[in-house]
C-alpha positions in Angstrom: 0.0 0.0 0.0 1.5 3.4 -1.1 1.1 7.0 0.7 -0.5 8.4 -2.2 -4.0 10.0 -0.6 -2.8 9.0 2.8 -0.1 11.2 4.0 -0.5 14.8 4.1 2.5 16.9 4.6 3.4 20.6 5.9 6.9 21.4 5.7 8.6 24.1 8.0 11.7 25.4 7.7 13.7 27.1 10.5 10.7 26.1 12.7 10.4 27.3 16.4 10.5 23.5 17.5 14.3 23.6 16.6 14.6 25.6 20.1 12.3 22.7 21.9 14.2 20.2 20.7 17.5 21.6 22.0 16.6 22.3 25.0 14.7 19.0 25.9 16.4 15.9 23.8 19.8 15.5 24.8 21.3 18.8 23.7 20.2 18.0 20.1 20.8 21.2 17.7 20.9 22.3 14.2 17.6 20.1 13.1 16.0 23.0 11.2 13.6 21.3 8.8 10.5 20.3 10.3 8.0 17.7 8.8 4.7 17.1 10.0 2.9 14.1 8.5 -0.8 13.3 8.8 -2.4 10.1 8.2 -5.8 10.7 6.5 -6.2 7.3 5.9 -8.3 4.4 8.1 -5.2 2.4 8.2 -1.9 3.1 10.2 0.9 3.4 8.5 4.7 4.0 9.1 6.1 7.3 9.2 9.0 8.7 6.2 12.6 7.6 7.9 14.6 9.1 4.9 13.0 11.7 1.7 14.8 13.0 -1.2 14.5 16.5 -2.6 14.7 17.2 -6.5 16.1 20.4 -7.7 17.7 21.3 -11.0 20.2 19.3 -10.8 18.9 15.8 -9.9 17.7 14.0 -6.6 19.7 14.0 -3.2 18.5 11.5 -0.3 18.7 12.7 2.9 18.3 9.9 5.4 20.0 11.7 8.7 16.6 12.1 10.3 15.6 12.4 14.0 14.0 10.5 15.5 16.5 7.9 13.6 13.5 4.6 15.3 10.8 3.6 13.2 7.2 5.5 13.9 4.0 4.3 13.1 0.9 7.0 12.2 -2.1 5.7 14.0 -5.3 6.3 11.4 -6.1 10.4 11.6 -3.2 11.0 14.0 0.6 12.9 12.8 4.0 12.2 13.2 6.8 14.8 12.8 10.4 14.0 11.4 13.5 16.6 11.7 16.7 17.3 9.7 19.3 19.9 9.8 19.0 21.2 5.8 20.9 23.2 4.6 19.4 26.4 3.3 20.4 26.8 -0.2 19.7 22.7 -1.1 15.9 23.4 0.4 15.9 27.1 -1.3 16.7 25.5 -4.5 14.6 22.5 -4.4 10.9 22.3 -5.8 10.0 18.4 -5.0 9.8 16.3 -1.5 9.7 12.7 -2.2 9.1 10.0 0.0 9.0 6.6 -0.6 6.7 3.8 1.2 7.9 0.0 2.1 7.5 -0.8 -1.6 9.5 1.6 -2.9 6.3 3.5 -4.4 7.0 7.6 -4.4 4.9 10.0 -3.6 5.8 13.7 -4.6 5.2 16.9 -2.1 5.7 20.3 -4.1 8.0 22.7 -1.8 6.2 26.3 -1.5 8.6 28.6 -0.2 6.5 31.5 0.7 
C-alpha cells in the first residue's frame, strides 16, 4: 500500500520546534527542517525515515533524520520527522519525495513562501 492519498504533509523550515528540541532531547541542535505528517487514511501506516528533494540538478536522499527509530501514524493521528538542511539545497529545491515499504513515491511540491 502506497502514501498516495494517505499522508498529508506541511513542511517548515527554521521552525520554532528547533529551540524545543535543543533544549529537551539531549542537547540535540541544528535540526531546522520540520515535517509534520498526517495520516488521513483508516489504516496506520509507518512514518517517512529518509525523503529526497529534487532540484535542477537531480535528486539528493537525505536519510540523517531524528528520531532515527521507526514511527508508526495511527489512522487520523501525525508524526513529525526533523533534519538539519541546509538552506540553499531546500531554497533551490521544488520536489519532497518520500517513498513507502515498496519503494512506491509520492511527490510533495516545496512552496517557499
Amino acid at each position: 500500500m502506497g502514501y498516495t492519498n494517505m499522508l498529508e504533509l506541511k513542511m517548515y523550515m527554521n521552525s520554532d520546534i528547533t529551540e524545543v528540541l535543543e533544549w529537551k532531547c539531549c542537547n540535540i541542535s541544528g535540526l531546522n527542517l520540520e515535517l509534520i505528517f498526517h495520516n488521513t487514511s483508516e489504516d496506520t501506516v509507518p512514518a517517512p525515515n529518509a525523503f529526497s528533494l529534487v532540484n535542477d540538478k537531480g535528486k539528493i536522499m537525505v536519510n540523517t533524520i531524528y528520531p532515527p527509530w521507526p514511527q508508526d501514524i495511527l489512522p487520523r493521528d501525525y508524526a513529525s520527522i526533523y533534519c538539519n538542511m541546509d538552506d540553499i539545497l531546500w531554497n533551490n529545491s521544488h520536489t519532497l519525495i518520500i517513498k513507502d515499504q515498496h519503494g512506491a513515491e509520492t511527490r510533495y511540491p516545496i512552496n517557499h513562501k
